[in-house]
C-alpha positions in Angstrom: 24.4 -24.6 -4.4 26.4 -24.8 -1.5 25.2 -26.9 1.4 25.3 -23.1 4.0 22.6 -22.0 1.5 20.6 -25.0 1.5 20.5 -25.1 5.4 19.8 -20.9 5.3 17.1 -21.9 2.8 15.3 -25.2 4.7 15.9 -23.0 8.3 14.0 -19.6 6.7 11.3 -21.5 4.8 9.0 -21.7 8.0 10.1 -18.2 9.7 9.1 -16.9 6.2 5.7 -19.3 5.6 4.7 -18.4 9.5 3.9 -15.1 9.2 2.5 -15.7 6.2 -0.3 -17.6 7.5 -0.6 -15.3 11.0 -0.2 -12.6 9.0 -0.5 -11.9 5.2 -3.6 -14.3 4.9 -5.6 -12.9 7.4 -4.7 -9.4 6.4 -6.1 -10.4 2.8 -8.9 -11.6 4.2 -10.2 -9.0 6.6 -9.1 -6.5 3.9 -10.8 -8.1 0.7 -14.0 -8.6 2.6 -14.1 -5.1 4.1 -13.1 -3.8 0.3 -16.3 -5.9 -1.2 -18.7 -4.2 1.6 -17.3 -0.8 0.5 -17.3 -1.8 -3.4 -20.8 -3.2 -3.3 -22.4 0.3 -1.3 -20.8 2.0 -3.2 -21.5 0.1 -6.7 -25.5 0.1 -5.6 -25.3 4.1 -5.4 -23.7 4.9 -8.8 -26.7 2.0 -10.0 -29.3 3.8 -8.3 -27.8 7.3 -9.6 -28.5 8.6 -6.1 -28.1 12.3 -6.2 -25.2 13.5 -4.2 -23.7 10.0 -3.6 -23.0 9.5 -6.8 -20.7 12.5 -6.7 -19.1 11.7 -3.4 -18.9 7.6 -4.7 -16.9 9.3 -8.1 -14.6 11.1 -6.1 -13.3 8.3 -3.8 -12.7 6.0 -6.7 -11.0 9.1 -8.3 -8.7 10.1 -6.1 -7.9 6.1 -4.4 -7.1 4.8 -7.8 -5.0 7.8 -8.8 -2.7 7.5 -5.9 0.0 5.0 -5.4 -1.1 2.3 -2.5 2.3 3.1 -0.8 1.9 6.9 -0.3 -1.5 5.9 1.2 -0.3 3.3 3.4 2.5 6.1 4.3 -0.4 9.0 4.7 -2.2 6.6 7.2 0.4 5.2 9.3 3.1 8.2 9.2 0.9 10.9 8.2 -2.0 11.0 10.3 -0.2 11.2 13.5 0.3 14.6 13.0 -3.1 14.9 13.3 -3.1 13.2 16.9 -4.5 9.8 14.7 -2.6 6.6 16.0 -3.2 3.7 14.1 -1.0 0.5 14.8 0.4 -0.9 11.7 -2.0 -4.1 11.3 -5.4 -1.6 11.3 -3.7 0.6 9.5 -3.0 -1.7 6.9 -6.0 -3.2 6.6 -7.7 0.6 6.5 -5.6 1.2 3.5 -6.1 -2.2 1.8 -9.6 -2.6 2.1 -10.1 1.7 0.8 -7.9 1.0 -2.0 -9.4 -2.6 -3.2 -12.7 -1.1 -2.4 -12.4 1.6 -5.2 -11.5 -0.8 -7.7 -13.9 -3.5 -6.9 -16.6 -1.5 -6.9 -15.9 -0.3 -10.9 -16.0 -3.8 -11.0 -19.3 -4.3 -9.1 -20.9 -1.3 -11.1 -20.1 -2.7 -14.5 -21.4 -6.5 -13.4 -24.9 -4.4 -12.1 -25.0 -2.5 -15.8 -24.5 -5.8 -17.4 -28.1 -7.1 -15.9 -30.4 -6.6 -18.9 -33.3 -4.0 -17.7 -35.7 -6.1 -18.9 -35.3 -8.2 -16.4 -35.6 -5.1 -13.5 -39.2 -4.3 -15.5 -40.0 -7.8 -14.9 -39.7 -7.9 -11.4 -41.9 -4.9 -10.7 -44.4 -6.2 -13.2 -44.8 -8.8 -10.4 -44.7 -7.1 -7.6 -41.7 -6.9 -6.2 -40.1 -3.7 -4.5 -36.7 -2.1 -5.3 -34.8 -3.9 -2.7 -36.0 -7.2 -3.1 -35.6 -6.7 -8.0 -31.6 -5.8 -6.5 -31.2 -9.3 -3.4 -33.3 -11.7 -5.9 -32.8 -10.9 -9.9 -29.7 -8.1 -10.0 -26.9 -8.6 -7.2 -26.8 -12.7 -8.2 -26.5 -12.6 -11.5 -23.7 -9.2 -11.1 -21.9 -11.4 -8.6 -21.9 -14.3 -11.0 -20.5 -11.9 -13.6 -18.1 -9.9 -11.1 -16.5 -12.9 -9.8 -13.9 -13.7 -12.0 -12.6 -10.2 -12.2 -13.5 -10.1 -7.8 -10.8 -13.5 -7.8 -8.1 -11.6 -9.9 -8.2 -8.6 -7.2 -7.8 -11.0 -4.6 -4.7 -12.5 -5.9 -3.4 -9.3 -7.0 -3.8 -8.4 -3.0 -1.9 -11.7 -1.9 1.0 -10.2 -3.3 0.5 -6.2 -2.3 0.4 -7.0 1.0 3.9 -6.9 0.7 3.8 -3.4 0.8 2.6 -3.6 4.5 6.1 -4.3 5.4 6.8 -0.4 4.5 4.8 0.1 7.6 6.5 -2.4 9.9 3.7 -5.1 9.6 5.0 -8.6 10.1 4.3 -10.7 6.9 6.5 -12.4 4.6 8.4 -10.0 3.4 9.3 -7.9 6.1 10.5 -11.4 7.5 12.4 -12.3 4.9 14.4 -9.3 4.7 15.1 -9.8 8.4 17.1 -13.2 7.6 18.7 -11.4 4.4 19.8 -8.7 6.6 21.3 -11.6 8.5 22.7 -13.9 6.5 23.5 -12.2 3.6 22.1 -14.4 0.6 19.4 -11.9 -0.9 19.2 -13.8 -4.1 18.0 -17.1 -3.1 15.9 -15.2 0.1 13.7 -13.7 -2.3 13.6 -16.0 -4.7 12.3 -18.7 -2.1 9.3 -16.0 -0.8 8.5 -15.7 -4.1 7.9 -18.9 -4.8 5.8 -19.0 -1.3 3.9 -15.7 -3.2 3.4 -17.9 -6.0 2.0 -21.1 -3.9 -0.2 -18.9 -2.0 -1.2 -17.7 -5.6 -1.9 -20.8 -7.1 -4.0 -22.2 -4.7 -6.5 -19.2 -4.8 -6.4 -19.9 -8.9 -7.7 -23.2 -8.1 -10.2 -22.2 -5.9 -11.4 -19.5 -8.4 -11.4 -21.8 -11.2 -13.6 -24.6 -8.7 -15.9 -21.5 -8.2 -16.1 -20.4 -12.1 -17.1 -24.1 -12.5 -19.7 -23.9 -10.0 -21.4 -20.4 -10.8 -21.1 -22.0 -14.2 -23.3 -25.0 -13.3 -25.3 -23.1 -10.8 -26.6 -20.6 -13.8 -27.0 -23.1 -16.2 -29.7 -25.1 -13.7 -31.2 -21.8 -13.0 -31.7 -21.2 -16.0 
């Protein structure tokens, strides 16, 4: 390695780890936490079989899973101003991210809330308890404890689709790391150095799902 690519490498590491951190974390974040609002509504109405919801719930994980997260961020950003809908290209990303995590985490969700045994749902109305408090006390903890190693994998899957955003000019690591490509011409080791920033950003949300499993582990064990 030649000492030019050495000093392209040690001068892009930061302008590539910067947006990073301003930008592809926090887009995770907002996204994944607006996707596990959507996925848990939406995982509560195909539980509760409500009429008419149910449908409309079916149809949104239909037709978000069955189309590639590109041509959505594409429909949003590029398509909808046809309509006379602006959306600049950090909302619209997030819009797109947290729909399309949303239908997947809430198959996710749904299968964690089927996995509560219904005795347990008898049980709680045996004692009095009403619909809403059987789903915060008995059903939602124990499908969260299930969910959440599946929940952790989306997350990291997300860390690395954000790179998609770049498609719709959004500042993160990618989209700045084919800016210094474009200008100094060293494409190999450019990529290869965000992906290992991809994969650091990666394994530290493995460790903190692991420190989680550990503790939702522990935590049931007690409780029970």
């Amino acid at each position: 390695m030649t000492d030019r690519l050495w000093h392209i490498l040690l001068d892009s590491f930061p302008k590539i780890l910067l947006p990073g951190l301003r930008m592809t974390i926090p887009l995770t974040v907002i996204a994944f936490a607006l996707a596990m609002v959507i996925a848990t509504v939406v995982a509560l109405v195909q539980f509760a079989h409500v009429r008419g919801l149910t449908q409309l719930s079916r149809f949104y994980i239909w037709v978000v899973r069955g189309t590639p997260l590109l041509v959505q961020l594409f429909v949003v950003f590029y398509g909808l101003p046809n309509l006379g809908v602006y959306i600049d290209a950090f909302p619209a990303a997030v819009l797109v991210f947290s729909i399309n995590e949303g239908a997947y985490c809430a198959e996710t969700m749904r299968a964690a809330l089927e996995s509560v045994p219904e005795g347990q749902i008898e049980a709680g109305y045996c004692v009095g308890m009403s619909y809403t408090q059987i789903m915060r006390r008995i059903v939602l903890p124990q499908a969260l404890r299930t969910a959440f190693p599946p929940l952790s994998n989306s997350l990291i899957s997300m860390v690395k689709d954000t790179s998609l955003a770049a498609n719709i000019t959004v500042m993160e690591m990618f989209m700045a790391t084919q800016r210094v490509v474009a200008r100094t011409y060293e494409p190999l080791a450019l990529y290869l150095e965000v992906a290992l920033i991809y994969l650091m950003f990666s394994t530290v949300l493995t460790w903190l799902q692991r420190w989680g499993e550990r503790k939702l582990t522990v935590g049931g064990a007690g409780h029970a």
